[in-house]
C-alpha positions as CSV (number, residue, x, y, z in Angstrom):
1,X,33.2,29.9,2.6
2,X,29.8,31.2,2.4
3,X,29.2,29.0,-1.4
4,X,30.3,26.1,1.2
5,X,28.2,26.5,3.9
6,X,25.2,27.2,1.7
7,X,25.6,23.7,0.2
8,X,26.2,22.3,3.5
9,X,23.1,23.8,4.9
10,X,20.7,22.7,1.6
11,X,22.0,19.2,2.3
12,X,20.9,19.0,5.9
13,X,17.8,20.5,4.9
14,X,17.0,17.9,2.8
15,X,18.3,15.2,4.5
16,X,16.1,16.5,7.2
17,X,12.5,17.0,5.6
18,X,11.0,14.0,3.9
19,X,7.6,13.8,2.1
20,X,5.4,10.9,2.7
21,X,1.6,11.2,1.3
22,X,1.7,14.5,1.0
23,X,2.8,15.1,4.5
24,X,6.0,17.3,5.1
25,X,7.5,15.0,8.4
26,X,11.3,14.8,10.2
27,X,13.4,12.2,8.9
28,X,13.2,9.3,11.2
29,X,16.0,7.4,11.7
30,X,15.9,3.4,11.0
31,X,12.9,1.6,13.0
32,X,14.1,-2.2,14.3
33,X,13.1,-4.7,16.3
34,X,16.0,-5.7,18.7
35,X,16.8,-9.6,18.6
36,X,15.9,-10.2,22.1
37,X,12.6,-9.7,21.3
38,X,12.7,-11.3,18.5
39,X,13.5,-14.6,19.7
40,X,10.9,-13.5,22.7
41,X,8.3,-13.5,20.2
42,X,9.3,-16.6,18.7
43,X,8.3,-18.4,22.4
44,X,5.4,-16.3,22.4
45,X,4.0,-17.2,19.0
46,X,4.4,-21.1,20.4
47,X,2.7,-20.4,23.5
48,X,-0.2,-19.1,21.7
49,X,-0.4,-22.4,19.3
50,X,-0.8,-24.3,22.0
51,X,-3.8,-22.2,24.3
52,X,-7.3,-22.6,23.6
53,X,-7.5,-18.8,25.3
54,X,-9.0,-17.1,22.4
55,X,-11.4,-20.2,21.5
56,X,-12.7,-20.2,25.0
57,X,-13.1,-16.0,25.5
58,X,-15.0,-16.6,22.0
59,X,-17.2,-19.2,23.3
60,X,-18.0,-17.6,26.2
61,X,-19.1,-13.9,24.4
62,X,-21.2,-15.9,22.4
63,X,-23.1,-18.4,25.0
64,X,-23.7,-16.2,27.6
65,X,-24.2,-12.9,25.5
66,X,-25.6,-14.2,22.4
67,X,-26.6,-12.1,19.4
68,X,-25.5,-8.7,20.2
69,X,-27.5,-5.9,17.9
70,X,-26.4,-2.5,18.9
71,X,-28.4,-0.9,20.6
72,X,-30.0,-3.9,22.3
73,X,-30.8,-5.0,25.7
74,X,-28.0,-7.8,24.7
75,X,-25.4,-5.1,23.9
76,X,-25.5,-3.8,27.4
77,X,-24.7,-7.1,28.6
78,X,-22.1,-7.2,25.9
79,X,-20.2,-4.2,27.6
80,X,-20.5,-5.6,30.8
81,X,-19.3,-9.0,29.7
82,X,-16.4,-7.3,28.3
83,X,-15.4,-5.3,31.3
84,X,-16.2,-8.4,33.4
85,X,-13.6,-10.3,30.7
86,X,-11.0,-8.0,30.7
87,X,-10.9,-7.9,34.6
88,X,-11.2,-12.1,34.6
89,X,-8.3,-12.1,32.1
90,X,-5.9,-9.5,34.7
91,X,-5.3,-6.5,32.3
92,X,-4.3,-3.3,34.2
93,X,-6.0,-1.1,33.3
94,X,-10.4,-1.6,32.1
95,X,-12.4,1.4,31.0
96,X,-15.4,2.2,28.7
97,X,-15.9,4.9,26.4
98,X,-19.3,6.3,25.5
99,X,-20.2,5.4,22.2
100,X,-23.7,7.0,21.2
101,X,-25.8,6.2,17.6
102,X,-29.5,5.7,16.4
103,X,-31.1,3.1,17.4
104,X,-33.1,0.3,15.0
105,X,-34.9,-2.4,16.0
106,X,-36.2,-5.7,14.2
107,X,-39.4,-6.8,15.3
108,X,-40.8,-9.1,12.8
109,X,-40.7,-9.8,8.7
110,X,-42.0,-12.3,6.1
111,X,-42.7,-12.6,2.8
112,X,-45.6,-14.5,0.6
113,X,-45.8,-15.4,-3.3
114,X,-49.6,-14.4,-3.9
115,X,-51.6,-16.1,-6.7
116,X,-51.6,-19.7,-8.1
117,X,-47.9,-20.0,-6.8
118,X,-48.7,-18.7,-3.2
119,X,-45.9,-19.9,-1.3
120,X,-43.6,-17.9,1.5
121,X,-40.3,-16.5,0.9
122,X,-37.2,-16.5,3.0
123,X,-36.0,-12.7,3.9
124,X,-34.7,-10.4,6.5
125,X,-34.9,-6.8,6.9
126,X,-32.1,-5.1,5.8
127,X,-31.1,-3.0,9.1
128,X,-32.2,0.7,8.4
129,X,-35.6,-0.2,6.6
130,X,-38.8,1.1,7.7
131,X,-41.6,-0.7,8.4
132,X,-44.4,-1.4,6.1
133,X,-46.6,-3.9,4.2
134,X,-46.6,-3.9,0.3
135,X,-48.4,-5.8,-1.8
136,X,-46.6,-5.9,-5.3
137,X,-45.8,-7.1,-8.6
138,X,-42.5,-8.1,-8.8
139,X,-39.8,-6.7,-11.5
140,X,-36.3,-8.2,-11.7
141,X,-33.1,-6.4,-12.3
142,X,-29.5,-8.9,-13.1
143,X,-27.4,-6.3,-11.2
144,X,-27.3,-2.7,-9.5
145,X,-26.4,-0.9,-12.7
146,X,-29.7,-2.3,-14.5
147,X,-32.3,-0.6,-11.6
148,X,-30.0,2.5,-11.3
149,X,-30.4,2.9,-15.1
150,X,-34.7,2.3,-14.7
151,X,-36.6,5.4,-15.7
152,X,-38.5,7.9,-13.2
153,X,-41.5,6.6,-12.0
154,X,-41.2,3.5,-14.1
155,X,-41.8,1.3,-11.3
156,X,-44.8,3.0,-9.5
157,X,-46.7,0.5,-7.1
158,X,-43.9,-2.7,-8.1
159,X,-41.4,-4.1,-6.3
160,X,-37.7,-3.8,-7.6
161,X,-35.5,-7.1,-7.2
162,X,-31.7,-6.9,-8.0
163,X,-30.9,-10.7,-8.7
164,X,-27.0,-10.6,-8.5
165,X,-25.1,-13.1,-7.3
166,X,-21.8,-12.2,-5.7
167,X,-18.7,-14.0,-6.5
168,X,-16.9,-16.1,-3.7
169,X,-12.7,-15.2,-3.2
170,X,-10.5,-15.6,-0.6
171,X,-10.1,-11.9,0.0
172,X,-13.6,-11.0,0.5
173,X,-13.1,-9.4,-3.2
174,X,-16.8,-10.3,-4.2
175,X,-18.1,-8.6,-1.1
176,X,-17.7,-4.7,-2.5
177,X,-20.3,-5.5,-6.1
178,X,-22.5,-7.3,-3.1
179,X,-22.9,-4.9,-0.6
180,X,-23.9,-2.0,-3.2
181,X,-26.6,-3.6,-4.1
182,X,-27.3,-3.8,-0.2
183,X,-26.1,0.0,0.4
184,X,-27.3,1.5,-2.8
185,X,-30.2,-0.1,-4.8
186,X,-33.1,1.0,-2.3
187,X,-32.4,4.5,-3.2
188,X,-32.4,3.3,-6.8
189,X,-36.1,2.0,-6.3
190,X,-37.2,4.7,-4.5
191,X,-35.8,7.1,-7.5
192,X,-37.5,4.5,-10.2
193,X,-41.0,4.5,-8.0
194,X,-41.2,1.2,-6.3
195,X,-42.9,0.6,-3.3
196,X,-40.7,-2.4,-1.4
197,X,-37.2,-3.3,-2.0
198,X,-35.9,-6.9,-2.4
199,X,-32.0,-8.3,-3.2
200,X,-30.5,-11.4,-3.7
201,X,-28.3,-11.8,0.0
202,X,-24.8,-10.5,-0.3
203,X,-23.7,-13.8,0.6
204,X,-22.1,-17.5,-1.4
205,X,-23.8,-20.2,0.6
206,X,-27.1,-21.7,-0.8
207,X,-28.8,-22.3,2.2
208,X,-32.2,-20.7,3.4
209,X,-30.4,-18.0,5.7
210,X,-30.8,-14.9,4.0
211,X,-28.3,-12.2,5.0
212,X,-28.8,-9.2,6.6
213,X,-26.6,-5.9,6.6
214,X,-27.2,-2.3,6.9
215,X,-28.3,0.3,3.8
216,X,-28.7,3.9,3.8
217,X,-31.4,6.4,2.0
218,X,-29.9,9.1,0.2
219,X,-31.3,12.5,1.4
220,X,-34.5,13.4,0.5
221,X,-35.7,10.4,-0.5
222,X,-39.1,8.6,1.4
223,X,-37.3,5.0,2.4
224,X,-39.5,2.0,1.8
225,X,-39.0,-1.6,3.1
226,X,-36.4,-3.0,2.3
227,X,-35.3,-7.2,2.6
228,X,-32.7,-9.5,1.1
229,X,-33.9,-13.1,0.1
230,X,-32.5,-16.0,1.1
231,X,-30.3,-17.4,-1.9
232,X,-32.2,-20.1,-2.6
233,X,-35.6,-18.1,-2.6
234,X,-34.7,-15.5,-4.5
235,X,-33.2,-18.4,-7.3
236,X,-37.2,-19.6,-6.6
237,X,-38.3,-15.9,-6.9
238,X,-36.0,-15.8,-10.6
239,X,-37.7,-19.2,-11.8
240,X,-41.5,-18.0,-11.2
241,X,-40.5,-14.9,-12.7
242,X,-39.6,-17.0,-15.9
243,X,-43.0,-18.1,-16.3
244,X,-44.9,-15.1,-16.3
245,X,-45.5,-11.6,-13.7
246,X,-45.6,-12.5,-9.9
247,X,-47.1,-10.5,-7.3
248,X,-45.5,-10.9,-3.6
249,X,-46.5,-9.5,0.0
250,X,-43.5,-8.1,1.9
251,X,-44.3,-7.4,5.4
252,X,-41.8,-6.2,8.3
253,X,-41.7,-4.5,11.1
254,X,-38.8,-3.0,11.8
255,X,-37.5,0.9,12.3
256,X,-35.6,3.2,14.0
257,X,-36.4,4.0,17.5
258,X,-34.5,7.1,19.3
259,X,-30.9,6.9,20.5
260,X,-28.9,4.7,22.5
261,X,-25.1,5.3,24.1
262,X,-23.2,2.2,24.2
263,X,-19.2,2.0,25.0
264,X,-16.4,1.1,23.5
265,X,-14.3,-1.6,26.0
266,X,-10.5,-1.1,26.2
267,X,-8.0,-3.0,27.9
268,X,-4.5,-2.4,28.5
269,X,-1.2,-4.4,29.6
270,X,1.1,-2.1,30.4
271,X,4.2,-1.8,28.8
272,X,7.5,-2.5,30.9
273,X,9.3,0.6,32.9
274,X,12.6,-2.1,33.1
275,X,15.7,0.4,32.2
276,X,14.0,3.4,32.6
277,X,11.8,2.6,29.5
278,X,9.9,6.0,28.5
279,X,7.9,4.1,26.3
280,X,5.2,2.6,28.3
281,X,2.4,5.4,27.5
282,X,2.6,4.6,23.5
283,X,0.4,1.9,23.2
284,X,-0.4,-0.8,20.0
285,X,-4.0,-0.9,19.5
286,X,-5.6,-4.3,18.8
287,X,-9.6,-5.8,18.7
288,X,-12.5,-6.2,17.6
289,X,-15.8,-5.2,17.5
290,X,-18.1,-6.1,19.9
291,X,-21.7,-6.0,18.4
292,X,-23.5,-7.9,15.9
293,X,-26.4,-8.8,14.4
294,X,-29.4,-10.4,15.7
295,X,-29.9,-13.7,13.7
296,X,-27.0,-15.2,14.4
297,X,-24.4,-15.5,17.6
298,X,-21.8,-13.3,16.0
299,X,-19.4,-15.9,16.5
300,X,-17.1,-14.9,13.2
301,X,-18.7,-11.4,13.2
302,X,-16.9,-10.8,15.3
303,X,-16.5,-12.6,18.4
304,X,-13.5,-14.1,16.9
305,X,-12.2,-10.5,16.7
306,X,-12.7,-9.8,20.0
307,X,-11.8,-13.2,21.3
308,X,-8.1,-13.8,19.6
309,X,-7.2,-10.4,20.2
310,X,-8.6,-10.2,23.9
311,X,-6.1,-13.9,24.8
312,X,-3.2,-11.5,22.6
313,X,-3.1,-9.0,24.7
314,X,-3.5,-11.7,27.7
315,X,-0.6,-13.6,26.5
316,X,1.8,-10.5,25.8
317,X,0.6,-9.8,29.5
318,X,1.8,-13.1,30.7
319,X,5.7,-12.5,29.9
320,X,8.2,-12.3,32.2
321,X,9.3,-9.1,30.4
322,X,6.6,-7.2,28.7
323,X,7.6,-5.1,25.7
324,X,8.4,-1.3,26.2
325,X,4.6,-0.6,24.9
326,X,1.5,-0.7,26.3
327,X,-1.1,-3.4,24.5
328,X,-4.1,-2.0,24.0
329,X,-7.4,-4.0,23.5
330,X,-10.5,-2.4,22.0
331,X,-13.6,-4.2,21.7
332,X,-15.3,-1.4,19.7
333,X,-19.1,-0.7,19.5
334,X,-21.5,-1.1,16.5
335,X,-19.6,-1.2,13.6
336,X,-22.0,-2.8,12.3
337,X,-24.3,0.6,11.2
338,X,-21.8,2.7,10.5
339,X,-18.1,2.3,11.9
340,X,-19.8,4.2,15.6
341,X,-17.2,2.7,17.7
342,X,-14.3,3.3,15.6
343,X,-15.3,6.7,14.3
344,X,-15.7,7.4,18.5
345,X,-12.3,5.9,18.9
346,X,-10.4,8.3,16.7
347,X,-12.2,11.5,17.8
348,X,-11.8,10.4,21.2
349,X,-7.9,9.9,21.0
350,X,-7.3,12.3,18.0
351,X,-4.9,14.5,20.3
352,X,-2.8,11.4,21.3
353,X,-2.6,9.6,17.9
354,X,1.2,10.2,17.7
355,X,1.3,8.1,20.4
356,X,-0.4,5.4,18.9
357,X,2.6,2.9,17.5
358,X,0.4,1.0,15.0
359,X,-3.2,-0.6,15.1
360,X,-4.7,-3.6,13.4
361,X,-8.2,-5.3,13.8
362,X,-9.6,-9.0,13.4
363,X,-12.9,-8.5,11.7
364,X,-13.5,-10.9,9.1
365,X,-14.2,-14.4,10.7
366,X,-11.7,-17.4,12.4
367,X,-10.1,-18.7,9.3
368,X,-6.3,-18.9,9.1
369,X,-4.4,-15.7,8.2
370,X,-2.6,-15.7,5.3
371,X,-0.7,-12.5,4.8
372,X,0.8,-9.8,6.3
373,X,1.2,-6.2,5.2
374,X,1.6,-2.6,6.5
375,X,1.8,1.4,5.9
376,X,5.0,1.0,7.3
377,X,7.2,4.2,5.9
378,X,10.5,3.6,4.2
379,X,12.6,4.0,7.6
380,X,10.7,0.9,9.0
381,X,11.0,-1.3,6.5
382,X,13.8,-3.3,8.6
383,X,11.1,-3.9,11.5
384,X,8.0,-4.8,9.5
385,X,10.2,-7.7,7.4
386,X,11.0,-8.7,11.1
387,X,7.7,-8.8,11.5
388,X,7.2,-10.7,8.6
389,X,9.7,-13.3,9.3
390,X,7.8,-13.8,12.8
391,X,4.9,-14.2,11.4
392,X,6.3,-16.7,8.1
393,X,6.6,-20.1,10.8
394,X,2.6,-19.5,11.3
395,X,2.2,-19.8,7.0
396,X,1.4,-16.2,6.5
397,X,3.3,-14.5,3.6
398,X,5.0,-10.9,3.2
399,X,2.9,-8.8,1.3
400,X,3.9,-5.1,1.6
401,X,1.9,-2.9,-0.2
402,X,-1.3,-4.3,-0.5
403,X,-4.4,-4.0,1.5
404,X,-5.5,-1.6,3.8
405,X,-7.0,-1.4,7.6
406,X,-9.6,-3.0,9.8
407,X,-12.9,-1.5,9.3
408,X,-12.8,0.0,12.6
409,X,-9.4,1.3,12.5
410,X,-10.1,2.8,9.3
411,X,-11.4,6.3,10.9
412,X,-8.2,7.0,12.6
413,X,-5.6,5.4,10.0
414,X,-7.2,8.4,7.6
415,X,-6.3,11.0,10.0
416,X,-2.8,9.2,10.4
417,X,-2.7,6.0,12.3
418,X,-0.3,3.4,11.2
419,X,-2.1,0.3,10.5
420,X,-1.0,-3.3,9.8
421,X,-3.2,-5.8,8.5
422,X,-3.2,-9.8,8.9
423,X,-5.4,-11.5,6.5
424,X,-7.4,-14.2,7.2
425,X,-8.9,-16.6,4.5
426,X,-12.3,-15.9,3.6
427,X,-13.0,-18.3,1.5
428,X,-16.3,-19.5,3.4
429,X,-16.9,-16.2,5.4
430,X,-19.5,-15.1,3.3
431,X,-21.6,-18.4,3.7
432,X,-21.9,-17.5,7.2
433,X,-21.6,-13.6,7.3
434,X,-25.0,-12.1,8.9
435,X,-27.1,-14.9,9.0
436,X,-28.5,-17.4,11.5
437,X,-25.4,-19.7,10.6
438,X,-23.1,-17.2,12.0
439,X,-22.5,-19.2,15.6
440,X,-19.7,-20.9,17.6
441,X,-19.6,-24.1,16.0
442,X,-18.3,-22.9,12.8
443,X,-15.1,-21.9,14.5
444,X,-11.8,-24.0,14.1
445,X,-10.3,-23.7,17.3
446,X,-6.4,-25.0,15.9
447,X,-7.2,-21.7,13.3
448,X,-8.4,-19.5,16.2
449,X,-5.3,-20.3,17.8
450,X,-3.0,-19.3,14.8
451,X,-5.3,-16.3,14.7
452,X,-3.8,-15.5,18.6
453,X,-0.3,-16.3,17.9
454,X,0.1,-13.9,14.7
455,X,-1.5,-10.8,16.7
456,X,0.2,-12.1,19.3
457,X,3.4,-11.6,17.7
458,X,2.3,-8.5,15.3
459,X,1.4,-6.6,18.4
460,X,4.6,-7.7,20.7
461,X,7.1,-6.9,18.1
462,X,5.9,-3.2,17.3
463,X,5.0,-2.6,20.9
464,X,9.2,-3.4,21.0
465,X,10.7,-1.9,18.4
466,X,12.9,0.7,18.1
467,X,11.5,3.4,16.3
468,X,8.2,4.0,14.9
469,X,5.8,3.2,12.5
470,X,4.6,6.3,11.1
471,X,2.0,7.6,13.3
472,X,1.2,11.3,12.5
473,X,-1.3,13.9,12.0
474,X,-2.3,14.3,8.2
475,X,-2.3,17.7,7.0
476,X,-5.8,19.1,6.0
477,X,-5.9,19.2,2.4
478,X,-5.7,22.5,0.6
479,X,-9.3,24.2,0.8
């Protein structure tokens, strides 16, 4: 009798303790969508194919706000726009968060070929660079490894130039090799001995719009300025290079200047109480971020974000029956310099993340999402290949297991968040990506709108389901 019970009890013991990541959690029974709201969604998703309500929020963040830099007078009007939107549009419920981060400010920059060859050069400050004036001979580098592999002092009174060229791919792929040399090569010149940074843009166009994009000094280090070229100048900078040592004059004024407290701006549709629905104070988090940088109008980075996801929520709103959920749409604050807004987010809502469904953000430009993925656990398998299905009409593929989350969702999927990601073809995004091209007219609005009807759906259908996602607390690792 006892041998019996023994075994009984070991088996609902481990029936009842699973391990995911590390993480000791309940079993959960099987999460699934029920096929009311599937076929729901399926109206939904056609709804959203045929509004221009994403394209028009976009157009108007970007007309009447403009470039939005954090920490700008234009990001205060951002936040107010935002509110102001999210109020126009008839969520419930509009609120701001406090978001607060060092400031930096772009005043002026320019750079000059001295010599026989004078002739200017196309740049921009990368954001974080001090301000400064350096006169110096110029010494070229094919990639990061080359400068970080320069001897001590080797470069005393030069100027280093990392001459990669990063690789175009639907994915963005290229974009991690590119933005090291952005992120880390000034600390490699500072290490060598230089006196002024320069890069090859992290970008695949060839026009004269050189692309900005933050960096970082490692501690202890004395920054200098620091500037990407324009494609095409820094090919120009490479050729006169070929023929023998040239001298260049950076110049900017740029720098960090105190702090400034922005917001993140949420939105909610609240979820139906029909039934006696308990639900409706778990919410699905969808958005954007709100800032960007100065040269452009932010239109793909990222007031397409903020846009599609903003006329989502608004179109979930609009059903007759609402899902059991609450929507919730974050436009998040300067992400640009450092994640601020989503890093805020997480700390901000840390105690309620188990109440948190599943988040996913738009942030990389208006092209057509192609595929869908998730960190859905086992026991929701069943509602994320709903999902899936959907989302196949719009010509976006299953993909479970790859990818990862939105950069600002990022902070609070690593202390546990369930996150699903809808990819969008980047293909051209990094012709455009921080530069002065970055504006409204480069937005598709028939792809926009494909762009509203997957998040649309994405957010409808686990704001529905039965079951969760996954949402938990990660244990601290083991100190």
């Amino acid at each position: 009798m006892r041998a019996t019970l023994s075994v009984a009890v070991a088996t609902l013991l481990s029936a009842a303790v699973l391990s995911t990541s590390g993480n000791a959690i309940a079993a959960q029974p099987t999460t699934r969508i029920p096929d009311k709201a599937i076929a729901t969604a399926a109206q939904l998703r056609e709804t959203a194919l045929a509004s221009d309500l994403g394209y028009r929020i976009t157009e108007s963040l970007t007309t009447e706000v403009g470039p939005r830099l954090a920490g700008s007078e234009a990001d205060a009007r951002a936040v107010a726009w935002a509110v102001a939107k999210f109020k126009e549009l008839g969520f419930d419920k509009v609120w701001t968060e406090p978001v607060t981060f060092p400031k930096w400010e772009r005043r002026s920059e320019s750079a000059h070929v001295l010599g026989a060859n004078a002739q200017p050069l196309h740049l921009t400050a990368l954001g974080g660079s001090p301000a400064g004036t350096v006169d110096g001979e110029v010494v070229r580098f094919a990639d990061l490894a080359a400068l970080e592999a320069a001897a001590p002092g080797s470069l005393a009174g030069k100027i280093a130039f990392i001459d990669y060229k990063m690789e175009r791919a639907r994915d963005g792929a290229g974009y991690g090799p590119g933005s090291r040399v952005r992120s880390r090569g000034p600390s490699a010149a500072i290490r060598a001995g230089a006196s002024a940074y320069l890069m090859r843009s992290a970008g695949t166009d060839s026009h004269r719009n050189p692309h900005t994009g933050i960096t970082r000094f490692d501690d202890g280090l004395t920054p200098i300025p620091s500037a990407a070229l324009a494609v095409p100048d820094a090919d120009q900078l490479a050729r006169l290079l070929a023929r023998g040592p040239v001298k260049v004059r950076v110049a900017l004024d740029c720098g960090w200047d105190g702090e400034y407290t922005s917001a993140n701006v949420i939105g909610e549709m609240t979820g139906s109480k029909a039934g006696g629905s308990s639900k409706h104070d778990e919410v699905v988090v969808i958005g954007g971020h709100l800032d960007s940088w100065d040269l452009g109008t932010g239109a793909i980075d990222d007031g397409a974000g903020v846009g599609l996801t903003m006329a989502a929520g608004k179109l979930i709103g609009n059903l007759k029956q609402r899902p059991a959920r609450t929507i919730r749409v974050v436009a998040f604050a300067n992400e640009e310099q450092g994640l601020h807004g989503g890093k805020a987010y997480a700390n901000a809502h840390l105690a309620d993340l188990g109440k948190h469904q599943i988040g996913a953000e738009s942030d990389f430009g208006a092209g057509r999402i192609y595929e869908y993925s998730s960190s859905a656990p086992d026991y929701a398998k069943q509602a994320d290949e709903q999902i899936a299905q959907a989302l196949a009409p719009l010509g976006i593929a299953h993909a479970p297991g790859k990818g990862g989350p939105g950069p600002d969702i990022s902070p609070f999927a690593e202390k546990g968040l369930a996150w699903g990601r809808l990819a969008q073809d980047g293909s051209d995004y990094f012709d455009l990506h921080h530069t002065p091209d970055d504006t409204f007219d480069k937005i598709d609005p028939k792809a926009l709108a494909q762009n509203v009807a997957a998040y649309a759906v994405f957010a409808y259908l686990a704001a529905s389901a039965e079951g969760n996602f996954g949402s938990a607390p990660k244990a601290e690792p083991a100190k």
